[in-house]
C-alpha positions in Angstrom: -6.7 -107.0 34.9 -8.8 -104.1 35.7 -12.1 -103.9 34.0 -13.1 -101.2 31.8 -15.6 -100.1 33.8 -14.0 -100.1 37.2 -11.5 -98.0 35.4 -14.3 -95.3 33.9 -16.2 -95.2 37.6 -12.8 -94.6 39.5 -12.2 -91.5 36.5 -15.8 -90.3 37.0 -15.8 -90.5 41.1 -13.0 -88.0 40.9 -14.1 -85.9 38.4 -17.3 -85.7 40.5 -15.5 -84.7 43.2 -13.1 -82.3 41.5 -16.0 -80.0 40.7 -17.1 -80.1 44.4 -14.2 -79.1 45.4 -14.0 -76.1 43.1 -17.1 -75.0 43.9 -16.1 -74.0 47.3 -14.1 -71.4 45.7 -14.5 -69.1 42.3 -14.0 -71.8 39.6 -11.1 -71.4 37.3 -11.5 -71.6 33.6 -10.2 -74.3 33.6 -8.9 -76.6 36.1 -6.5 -78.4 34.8 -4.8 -75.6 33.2 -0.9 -75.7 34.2 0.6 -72.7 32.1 -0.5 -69.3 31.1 1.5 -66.2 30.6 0.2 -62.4 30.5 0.0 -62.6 26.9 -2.3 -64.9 27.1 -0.5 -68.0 25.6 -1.6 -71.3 27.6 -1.1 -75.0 27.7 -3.9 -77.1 29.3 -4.9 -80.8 30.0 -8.8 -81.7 28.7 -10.3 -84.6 29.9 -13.7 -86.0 28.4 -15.3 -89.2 30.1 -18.2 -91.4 29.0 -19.4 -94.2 30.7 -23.2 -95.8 29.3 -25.5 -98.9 29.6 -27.7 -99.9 27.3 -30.5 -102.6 27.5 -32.7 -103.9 24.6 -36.1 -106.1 24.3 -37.5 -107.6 21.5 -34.2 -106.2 19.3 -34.7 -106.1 15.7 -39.0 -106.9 16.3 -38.2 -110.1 18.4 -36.2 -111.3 14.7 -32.6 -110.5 16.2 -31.7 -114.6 16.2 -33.0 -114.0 12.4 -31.0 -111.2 11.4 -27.7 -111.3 14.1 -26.7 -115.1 12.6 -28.3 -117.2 15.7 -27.2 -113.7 18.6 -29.4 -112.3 20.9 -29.3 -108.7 22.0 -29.8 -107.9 25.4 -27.8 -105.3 27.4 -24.3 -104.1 27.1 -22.1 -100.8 28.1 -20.1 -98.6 26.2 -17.1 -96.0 27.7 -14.7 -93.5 26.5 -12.0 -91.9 28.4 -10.1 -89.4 26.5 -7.0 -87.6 27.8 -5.8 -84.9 25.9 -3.0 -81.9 25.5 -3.7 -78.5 24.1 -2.4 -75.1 23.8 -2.1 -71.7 22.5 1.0 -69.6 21.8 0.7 -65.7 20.9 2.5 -64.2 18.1 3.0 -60.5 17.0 -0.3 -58.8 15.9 -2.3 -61.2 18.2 -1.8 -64.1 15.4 -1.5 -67.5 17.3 -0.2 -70.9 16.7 -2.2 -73.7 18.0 -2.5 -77.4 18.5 -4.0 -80.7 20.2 -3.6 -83.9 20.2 -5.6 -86.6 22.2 -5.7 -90.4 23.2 -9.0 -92.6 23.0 -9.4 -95.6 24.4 -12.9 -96.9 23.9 -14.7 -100.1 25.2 -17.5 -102.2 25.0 -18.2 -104.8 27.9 -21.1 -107.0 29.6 -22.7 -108.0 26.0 -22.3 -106.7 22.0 -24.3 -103.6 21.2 -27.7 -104.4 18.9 -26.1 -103.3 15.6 -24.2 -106.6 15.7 -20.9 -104.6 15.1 -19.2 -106.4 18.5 -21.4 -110.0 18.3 -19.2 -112.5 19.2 -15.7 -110.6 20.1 -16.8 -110.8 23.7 -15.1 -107.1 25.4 -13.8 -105.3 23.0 -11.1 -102.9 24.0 -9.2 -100.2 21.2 -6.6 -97.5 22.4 -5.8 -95.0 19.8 -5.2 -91.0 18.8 -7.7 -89.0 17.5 -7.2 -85.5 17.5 -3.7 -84.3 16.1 -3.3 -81.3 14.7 -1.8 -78.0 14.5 -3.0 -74.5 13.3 -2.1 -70.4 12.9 -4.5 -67.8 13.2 -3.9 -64.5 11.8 -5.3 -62.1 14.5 -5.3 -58.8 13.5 -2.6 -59.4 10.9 -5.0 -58.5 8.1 -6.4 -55.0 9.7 -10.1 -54.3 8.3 -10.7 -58.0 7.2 -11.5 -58.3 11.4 -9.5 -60.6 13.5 -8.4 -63.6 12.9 -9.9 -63.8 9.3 -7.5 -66.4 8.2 -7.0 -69.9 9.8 -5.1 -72.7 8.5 -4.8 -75.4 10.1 -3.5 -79.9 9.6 -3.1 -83.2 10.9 -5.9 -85.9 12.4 -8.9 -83.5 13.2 -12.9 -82.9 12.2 -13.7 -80.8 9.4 -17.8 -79.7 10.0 -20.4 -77.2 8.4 -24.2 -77.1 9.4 -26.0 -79.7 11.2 -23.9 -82.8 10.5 -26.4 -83.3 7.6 -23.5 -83.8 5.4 -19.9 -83.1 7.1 -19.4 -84.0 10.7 -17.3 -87.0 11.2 -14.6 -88.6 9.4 -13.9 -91.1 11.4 -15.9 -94.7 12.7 -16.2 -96.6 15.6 -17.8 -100.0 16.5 -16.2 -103.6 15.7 -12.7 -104.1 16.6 -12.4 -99.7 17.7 -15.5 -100.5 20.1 -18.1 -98.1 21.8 -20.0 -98.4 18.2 -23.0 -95.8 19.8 -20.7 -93.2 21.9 -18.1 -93.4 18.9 -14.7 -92.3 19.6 -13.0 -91.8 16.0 -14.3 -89.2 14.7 -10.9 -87.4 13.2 -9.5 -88.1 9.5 -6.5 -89.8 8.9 -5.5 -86.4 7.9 -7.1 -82.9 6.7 -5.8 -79.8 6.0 -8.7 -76.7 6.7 -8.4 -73.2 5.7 -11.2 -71.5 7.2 -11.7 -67.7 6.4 -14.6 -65.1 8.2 -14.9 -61.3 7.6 -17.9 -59.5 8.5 -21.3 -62.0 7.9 -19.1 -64.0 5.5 -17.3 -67.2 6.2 -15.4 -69.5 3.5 -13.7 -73.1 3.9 -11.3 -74.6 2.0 -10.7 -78.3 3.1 -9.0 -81.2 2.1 -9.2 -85.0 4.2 -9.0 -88.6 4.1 -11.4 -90.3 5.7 -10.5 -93.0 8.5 -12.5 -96.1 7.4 -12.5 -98.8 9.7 -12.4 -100.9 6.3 -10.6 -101.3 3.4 -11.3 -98.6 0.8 -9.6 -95.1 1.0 -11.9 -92.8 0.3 -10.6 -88.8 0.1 -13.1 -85.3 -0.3 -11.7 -81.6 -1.6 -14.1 -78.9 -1.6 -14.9 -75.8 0.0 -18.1 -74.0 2.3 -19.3 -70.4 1.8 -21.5 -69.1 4.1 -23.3 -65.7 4.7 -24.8 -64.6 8.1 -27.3 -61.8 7.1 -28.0 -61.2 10.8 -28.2 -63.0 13.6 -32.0 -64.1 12.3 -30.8 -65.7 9.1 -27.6 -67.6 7.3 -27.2 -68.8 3.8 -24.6 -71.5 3.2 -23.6 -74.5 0.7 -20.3 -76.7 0.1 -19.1 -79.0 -2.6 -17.0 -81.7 -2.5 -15.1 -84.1 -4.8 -14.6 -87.3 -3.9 -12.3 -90.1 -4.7 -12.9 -93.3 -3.4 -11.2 -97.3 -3.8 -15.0 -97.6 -3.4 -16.7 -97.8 -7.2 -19.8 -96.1 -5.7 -18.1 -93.5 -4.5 -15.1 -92.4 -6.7 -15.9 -89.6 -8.9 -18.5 -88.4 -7.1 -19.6 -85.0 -7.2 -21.6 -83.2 -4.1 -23.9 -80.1 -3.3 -24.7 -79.0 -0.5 -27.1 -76.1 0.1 -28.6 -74.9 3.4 -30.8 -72.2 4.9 -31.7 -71.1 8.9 -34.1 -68.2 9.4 -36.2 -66.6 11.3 -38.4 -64.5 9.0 -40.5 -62.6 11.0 -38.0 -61.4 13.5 -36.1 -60.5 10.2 -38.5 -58.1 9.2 -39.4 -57.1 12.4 -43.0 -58.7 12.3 -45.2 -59.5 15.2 -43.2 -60.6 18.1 -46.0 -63.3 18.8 -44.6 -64.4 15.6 -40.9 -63.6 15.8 -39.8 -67.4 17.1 -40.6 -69.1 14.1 -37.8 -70.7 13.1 -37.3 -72.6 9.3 -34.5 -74.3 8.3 -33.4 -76.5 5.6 -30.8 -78.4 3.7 -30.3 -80.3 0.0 -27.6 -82.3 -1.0 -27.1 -83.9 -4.0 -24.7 -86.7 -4.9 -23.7 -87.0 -8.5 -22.4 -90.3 -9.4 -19.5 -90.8 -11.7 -19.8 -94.3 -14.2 -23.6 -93.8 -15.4 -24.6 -94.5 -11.3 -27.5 -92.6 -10.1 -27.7 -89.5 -8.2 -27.9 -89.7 -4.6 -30.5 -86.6 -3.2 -31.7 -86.2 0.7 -32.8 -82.9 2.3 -35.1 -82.0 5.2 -37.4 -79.3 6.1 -38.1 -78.1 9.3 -40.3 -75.6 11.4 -40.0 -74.6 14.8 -41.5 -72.6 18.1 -40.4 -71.6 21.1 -43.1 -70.1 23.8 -42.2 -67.2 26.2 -43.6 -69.1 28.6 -42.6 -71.3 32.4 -40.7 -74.3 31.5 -39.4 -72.5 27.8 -41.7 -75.3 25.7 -40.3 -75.6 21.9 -42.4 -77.8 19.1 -40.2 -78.4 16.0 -41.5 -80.5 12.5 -39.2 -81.7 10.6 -40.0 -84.1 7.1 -36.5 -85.6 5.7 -36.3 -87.2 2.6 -33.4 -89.5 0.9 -33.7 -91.3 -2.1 -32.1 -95.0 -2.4 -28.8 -93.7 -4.3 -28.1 -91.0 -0.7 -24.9 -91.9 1.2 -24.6 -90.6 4.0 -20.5 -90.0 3.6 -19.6 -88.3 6.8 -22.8 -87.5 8.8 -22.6 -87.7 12.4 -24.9 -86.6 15.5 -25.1 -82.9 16.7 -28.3 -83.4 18.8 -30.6 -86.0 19.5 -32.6 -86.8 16.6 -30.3 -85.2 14.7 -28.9 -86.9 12.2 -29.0 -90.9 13.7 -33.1 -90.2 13.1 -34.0 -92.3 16.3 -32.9 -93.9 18.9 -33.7 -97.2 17.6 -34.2 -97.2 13.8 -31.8 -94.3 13.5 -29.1 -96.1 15.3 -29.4 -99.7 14.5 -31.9 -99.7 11.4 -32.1 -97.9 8.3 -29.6 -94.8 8.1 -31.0 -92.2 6.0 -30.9 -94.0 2.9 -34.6 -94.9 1.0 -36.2 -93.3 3.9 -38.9 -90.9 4.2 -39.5 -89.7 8.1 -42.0 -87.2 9.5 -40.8 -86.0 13.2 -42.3 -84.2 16.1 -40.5 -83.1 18.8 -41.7 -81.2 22.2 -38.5 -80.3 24.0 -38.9 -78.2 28.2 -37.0 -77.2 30.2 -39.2 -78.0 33.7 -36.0 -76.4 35.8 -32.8 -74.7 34.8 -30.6 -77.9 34.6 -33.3 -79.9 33.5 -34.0 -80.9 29.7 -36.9 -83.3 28.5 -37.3 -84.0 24.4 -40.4 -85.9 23.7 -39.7 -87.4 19.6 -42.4 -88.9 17.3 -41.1 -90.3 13.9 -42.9 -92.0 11.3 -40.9 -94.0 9.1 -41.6 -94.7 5.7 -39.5 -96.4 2.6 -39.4 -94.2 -0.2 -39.0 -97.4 -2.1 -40.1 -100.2 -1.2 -39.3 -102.6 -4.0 -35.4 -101.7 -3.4 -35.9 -103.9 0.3 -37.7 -106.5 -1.7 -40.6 -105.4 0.1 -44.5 -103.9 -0.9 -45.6 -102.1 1.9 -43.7 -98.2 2.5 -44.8 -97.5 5.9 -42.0 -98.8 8.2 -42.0 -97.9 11.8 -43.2 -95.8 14.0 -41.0 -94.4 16.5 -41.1 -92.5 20.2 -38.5 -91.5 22.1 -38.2 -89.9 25.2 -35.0 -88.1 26.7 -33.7 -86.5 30.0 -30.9 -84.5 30.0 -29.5 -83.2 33.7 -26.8 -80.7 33.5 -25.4 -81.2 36.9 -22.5 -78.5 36.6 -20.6 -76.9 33.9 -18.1 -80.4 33.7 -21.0 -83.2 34.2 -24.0 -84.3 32.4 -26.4 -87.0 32.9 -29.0 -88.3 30.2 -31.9 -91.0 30.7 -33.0 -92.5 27.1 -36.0 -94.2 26.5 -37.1 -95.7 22.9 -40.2 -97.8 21.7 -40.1 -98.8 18.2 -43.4 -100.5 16.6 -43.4 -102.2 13.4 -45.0 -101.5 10.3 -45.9 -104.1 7.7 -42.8 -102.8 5.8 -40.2 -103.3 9.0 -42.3 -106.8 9.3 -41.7 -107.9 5.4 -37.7 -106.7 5.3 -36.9 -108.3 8.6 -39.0 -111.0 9.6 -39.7 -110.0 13.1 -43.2 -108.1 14.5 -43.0 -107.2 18.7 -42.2 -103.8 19.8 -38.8 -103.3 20.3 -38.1 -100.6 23.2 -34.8 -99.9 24.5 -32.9 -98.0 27.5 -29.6 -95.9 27.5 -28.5 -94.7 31.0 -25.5 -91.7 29.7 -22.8 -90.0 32.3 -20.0 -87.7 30.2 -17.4 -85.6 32.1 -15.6 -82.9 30.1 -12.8 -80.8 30.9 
């Protein structure tokens, strides 16, 4: 049988080579485009690759015997290949009906990743659907309300707001679905979206299950409004209800409010100042059955010199109580919201946490990205990990990201996690624990 890797390096030589190829001429929109009529309806092929290695020392503090049941982490890949079908058909009044659906077939190979999610299944292999859904825009159908004001849209797809904080993924990946770091089900069994824009305003109204890879349903209703003021500053919140087979979760009320701006370019200040950036977000979870309320949130401030090599510094202090779920967070960026490459992914995930982050991101050359991160982890309880000391890790992480053309991207990780006495108490182990991701996607 052909392994999974042979199979993801054939799939990424020619998509290498595809791109080549194009480039010798003007570049389609995209290549694997097989219908499109004057009107502009289309049907199209997409095509996303992932193929990634990882390799781990001194996993979980040199205590990974300790806290993986007798395994050892080492090194292990991950890969995704995901085929898909899309289109677009225009009606009258330039309303449209769309749809998608897609086929994931995720792997992990050559070891078990260092959550412990794959330990002792040797390769594991899952082929499923993701995305499968259907929609209808309105196009100008409503005149002054501005095109395309209403869409409505169902079936197995993502319903997102903001940076992931909250709403991002409703779907999981690791254990028996594999590829438990590059994911792979990230759709809801089922959602139905109606997503309205006019002007600076934009509403949702939403409705999903969740697809949890174990037993206990859990289902969110609620809606998003959101106002752009300019392109300098948006206001936004959602709520959901919840209802859950899970006791800690059923009944559960959430709010959601978040804020981007850039004050002095608002008000026209200096422009030495006009960069600054602030943003912020606060959720709180009200608990049904006399549980306590769940609250995280994050600040954040950030700069970005006119200068060579286009140097931004960003802070960023997050906060979540020990009560904060994390529902249906995902990752929009790196750092963003798995809060490190080490502790963010395998550790603690933004529950009873407290972390302060630096990050220096350049741009040396045009395809060239380098993000320099600095976390320091603390417990914002420690007694609820049976422990006494707060400070936890500290964290540094350092990224490459190579756009090689508008279809391939390759990203170098590097990670170095040092215990605190908190990390040392809670899990028994005190070495450095550094890690390694080599990443290659394709997307089409």
């Amino acid at each position: 049988m052909c392994k999974p890797y042979s199979t993801v390096l054939f799939l990424l030589s020619a998509a290498l080579a595809l791109p080549a190829a194009l480039s010798a001429a003007e570049e389609p929109a995209n290549p694997l485009r097989f219908y499109e009529d004057a009107n502009g309806s289309y049907l199209q092929l997409t095509l996303s690759l992932a193929l990634a290695f990882f390799n781990q020392n001194n996993a979980w503090y040199g205590n990974d015997k300790g806290v993986l049941d007798g395994q050892t982490v080492g090194s292990w890949a991950e890969s995704l290949i995901r085929p898909g079908l899309e289109g677009s058909y225009l009606l009258p009044n330039s309303q449209s009906l769309y749809g998608r659906i897609d086929l994931v077939q995720a792997n992990t190979f050559g070891g078990f990743d260092a959550a412990g999610t794959s330990a002792g299944m040797g390769d594991v292999n899952w082929l499923g659907i993701d995305d499968a859904y259907a929609g209808w825009r309105s196009g100008t159908l409503f005149g002054s309300l501005g095109e395309d004001f209403l869409d409505l849209s169902f079936g197995r797809q993502t319903y997102t707001t903001g940076t992931g904080f909250f709403l991002y993924s409703q779907g999981s990946s690791g254990f028996r679905r594999a590829a438990y770091y590059l994911g792979g089900r990230n759709s809801a069994d089922y959602a139905a979206i109606a997503r309205m824009k006019s002007g600076g305003w934009s509403g949702d109204l939403f409705y999903f299950k969740a697809n949890n890879l174990f037993p206990g349903d859990t289902r969110a209703g609620g809606g998003t409004l959101e106002y752009a003021f300019a392109d300098e500053a948006t206001l936004g919140g959602s709520f959901a209800s919840i209802e859950s087979d899970l006791p800690d979760r059923d009944g559960m009320r959430v709010f959601d409010l978040r804020v981007s701006i850039k004050p002095f370019a608002l008000m026209n200040g200096p422009m030495i100042l006009r960069p600054f950036t602030f943003d912020g977000e606060f959720v709180r979870e009200e608990r049904a059955h006399g549980l306590d309320a769940g609250v995280g949130w994050y600040a954040a401030i950030r700069y970005q010199w006119s200068l060579p090599w286009k140097p931004e510094l960003t802070y960023r202090y997050a906060s979540f109580n020990e009560y904060y779920d994390t529902l249906f967070y995902s990752a929009t960026d790196w750092g963003s919201w798995f809060q490190g490459e080490i502790t963010g992914e395998y550790d603690l995930f933004n529950t009873n946490l407290d972390s302060h982050m630096l990050r220096l991101k350049f741009q040396p050359v045009e395809p060239l990205t380098l993000n320099l991160f600095y976390y320091r982890f603390s417990l914002r309880n420690p007694a609820y990990f049976e422990v006494q000391d707060s400070h936890y890790v500290d964290e540094w992480n350092l990224v490459a990201d190579w756009t090689v053309n508008s279809h391939l991207s390759l990203s170098l990780v590097g990670a170095l996690a040092i215990p605190a006495a908190g990390a040392i108490a809670r899990l028994g182990g005190n070495e450095n624990w550094t890690a390694t991701m080599v990443l290659a996607t394709v997307r089409y």
